[in-house]
Steps between C-alpha positions, in 0.01 A plus 500: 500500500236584757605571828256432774511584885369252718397610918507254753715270269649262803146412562292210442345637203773728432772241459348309272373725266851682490655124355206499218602862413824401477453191296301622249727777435381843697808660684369547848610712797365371857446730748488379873507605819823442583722215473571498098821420421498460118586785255134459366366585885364785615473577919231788545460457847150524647206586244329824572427852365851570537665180330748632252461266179719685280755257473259242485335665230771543294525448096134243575245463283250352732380441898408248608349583882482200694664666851246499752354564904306139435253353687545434904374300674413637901650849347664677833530818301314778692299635208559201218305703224752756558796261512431354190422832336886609538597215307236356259348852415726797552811252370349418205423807395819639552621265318300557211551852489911464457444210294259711270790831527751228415321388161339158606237451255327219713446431846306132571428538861433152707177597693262241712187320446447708804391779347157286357403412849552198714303232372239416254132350560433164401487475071615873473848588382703846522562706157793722447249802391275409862494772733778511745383380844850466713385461846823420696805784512709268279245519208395861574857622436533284202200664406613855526839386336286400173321839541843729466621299282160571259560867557860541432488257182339787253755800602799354463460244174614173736275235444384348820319120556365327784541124562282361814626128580313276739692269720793412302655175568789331304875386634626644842173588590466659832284568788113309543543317134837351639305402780255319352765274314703418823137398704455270161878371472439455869230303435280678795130435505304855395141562591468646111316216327193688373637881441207602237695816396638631163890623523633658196915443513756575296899346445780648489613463139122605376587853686809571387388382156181726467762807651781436234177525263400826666874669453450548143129422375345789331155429609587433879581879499302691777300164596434311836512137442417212767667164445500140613550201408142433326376261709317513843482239783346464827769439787444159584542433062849706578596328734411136355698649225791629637542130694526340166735721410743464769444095532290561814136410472265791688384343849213705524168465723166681408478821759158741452700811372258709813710300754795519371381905483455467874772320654745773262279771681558352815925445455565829355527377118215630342762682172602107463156367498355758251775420257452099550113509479420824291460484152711800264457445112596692250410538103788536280325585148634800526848389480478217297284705183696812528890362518375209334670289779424207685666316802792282392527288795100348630449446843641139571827576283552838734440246815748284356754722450440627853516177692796397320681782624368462866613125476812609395575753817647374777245473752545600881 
């Protein structure tokens, strides 16, 4: 039976796609931080050049590299770039190179959207074979991790692939998607009633399905793959969406997208604006002709699923 390694397992992401492992019959070892308690947790401390992963590591078959410096917002870090270089660049590799000594023959790292760019023009969607164009530190050092990964893949015999999610959303949901469904449970008037954007998303359970794919496909081998959901919406169509979903009709009033651009400018929030009024799409061809895969959850089952959850939390 396969045995397959999972980083960052207590998180969002991680979590989740350690249960589907489990269910559908992988043995999997979690490594964490700190804190694991099972027999089937690992603790490797901070991630860096240095981590030891050797216990981690193993008797397992596969990685799957979702431990990560992520994106921060209003980063304090002296030099950022450099801060997430310890982590999401010289970590990984390290990482790959004992899992590669240790006779992993695949490593599926968890990379970002990031690495395309930051946003598409109107009609125009990112491919996985597009140039890379990372323009924040975040991206750039997801970049660089996709880079030494390439390199090492052909010395050592580990196959290596690439998975770039955009936002992903889906039960216990977090940070500015979490916000959005408390302003709409909340029923507060937004000024986001004529957002003219295109935002590719994608839910939890498509991720983790397209990853489990990844583990063991033989044509996902040494690939970079974006993934969503397969369907794109403006915010204010999210939004109007999301409402239904949690029994909370959108009150929304038409804002131009300029002033809202402005008065963000002019209260510090411009990172909140761009992601509220930008548009980021994505193409997933790729994915869907060469795993022969498609999304198993569409976009208002995924918001669903997620509201349902939220409505179940107690709330503050």
């Amino acid at each position: 039976m396969m045995r397959i390694l999972v980083t960052g397992a207590n998180g969002f992401v991680g979590s989740a796609l350690c249960e589907t492992l489990q269910r559908r019959g992988f043995k999997v070892r979690k490594a964490v931080r700190s804190g694991g308690q099972d027999p089937d947790t690992v603790n490797v401390g901070s991630i860096c050049g240095d981590t030891d992963w050797s216990g981690a590591l193993r008797g397992c078959d596969v990685v799957v590299h979702l431990a990560a410096r992520v994106h921060v917002m209003n980063d304090t870090e002296h030099d950022p770039l450099q801060a997430f270089r310890k982590v999401n660049v010289e970590g990984t590799l390290n990482l790959a190179d004992m899992a590669a000594m240790s006779g992993v023959k695949r490593f599926v790292f968890i990379s970002s959207i990031k690495v395309n760019g930051e946003g598409t023009a109107p009609g125009s969607r990112y491919n996985a074979d597009d140039e890379a164009k990372p323009s924040d530190p975040y991206g750039v050092s997801k970049h660089e991790a996709e880079e030494a990964l390439r390199r090492l893949a052909p010395g050592t015999g580990m196959e290596v692939v690439c998975i770039r999610p955009v936002l992903v959303y889906g039960p216990g949901v977090t940070a500015n998607f979490l916000s959005m469904m408390r302003w709409l449970h909340r029923g507060v008037p937004l000024p986001l009633g004529s957002i003219d954007n295109s935002r590719s998303l994608v839910a939890l359970e498509n991720l983790i399905d397209l990853i489990v794919t990844c583990i063991d496909h033989r044509a996902a081998a040494n690939q970079v793959f974006l993934v969503s959901d397969g369907e794109d919406v403006s915010t204010t169509e999210l939004l109007r969406r999301l409402g239904i979903a949690l029994g909370k009709p959108a009150r929304l009033f038409p804002v131009p997208s300029r002033l809202l651009s402005f008065f963000a400018r002019m209260v510090g929030k411009e990172a909140v604006a761009e992601r509220l009024l930008s548009s980021l799409s994505v193409d997933i061809v790729k994915t869907r002709t060469l795993l022969n895969w498609e999304p198993p959850l569409g976009l208002d089952e995924g918001l669903r699923r997620t509201a349902q959850h939220y409505l179940a939390e107690p709330k503050e």
